[in-house]
Each structure stands twice: as structure tokens, then as C-alpha cells.
C-alpha positions, 0 to 999 in steps of 0.5 A: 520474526520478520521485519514488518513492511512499512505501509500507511494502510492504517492510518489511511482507513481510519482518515476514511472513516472506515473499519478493517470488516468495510474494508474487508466487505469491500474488497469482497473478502469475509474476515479481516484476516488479509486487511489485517496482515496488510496494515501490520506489514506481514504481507503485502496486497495483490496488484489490484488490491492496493489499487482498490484500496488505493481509490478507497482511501482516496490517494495514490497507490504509491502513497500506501507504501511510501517508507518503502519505496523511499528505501529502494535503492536504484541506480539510475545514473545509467538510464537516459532521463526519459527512463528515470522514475518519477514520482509526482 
């Protein structure tokens, strides 16, 4: 097995008072099968879905897979300080 992907998707539905199926209804889905393989890092979701679901749960996209990103390894010693990523 894989290893799972590391996200808050969870426990940031349960902090907005929702279930996976509001989630699911939301998104226009009609099980919770997708919302489900998310929350236990078994895939990830499309662009506008983690966006989406970003505004559900009232944070910043990034802040969904923040373990994950925390984790990328980028050499940005090399790009100009206007390029460089910064989260705030």
C-alpha cells in the first residue's frame, strides 16, 4: 500500500460542523466515496476542488496540505528573491 498523503481535509470538515455526504452534495457528488479517498490521503482532489473545498472550510488552500508542502524539497537558492515562493 502506498503511503497515505498527508492532508487536514478531516479534521478541517469536522471544525466546520460538516459530514463527508454535505461534503460530497456540495461538491455535486452523490456518494462520499472521492470526499473519502481525500480525507485518508488515497488521492488527491482536482484543482477546483481543493479550492472549493478550500472556501468550504474557510481556510487557504495551501493550509489543506500543509505536511505536504512543508516536505517539498526546492532548491531556490538559484532563483532571484522575486521568484522565490512565499507563503503568508
Amino acid at each position: 500500500m502506498k503511503t497515505p498523503i498527508p492532508n487536514t481535509l478531516k479534521e478541517r470538515r469536522k471544525q466546520a460542523g460538516l459530514r463527508q455526504m454535505d461534503v460530497a452534495n456540495t461538491l455535486g457528488f452523490h456518494s462520499i466515496d472521492r470526499i473519502c479517498r481525500w480525507e485518508k490521503g488515497r488521492a488527491y482532489p482536482h484543482v477546483r476542488n481543493l479550492f472549493k473545498l478550500s472556501k468550504l472550510y474557510g481556510v487557504k488552500p495551501h493550509e489543506l496540505y500543509a505536511e505536504l508542502l512543508e516536505n517539498l524539497q526546492v532548491d531556490e537558492s538559484q532563483l532571484p528573491e522575486e521568484k522565490r515562493i512565499k507563503f503568508t
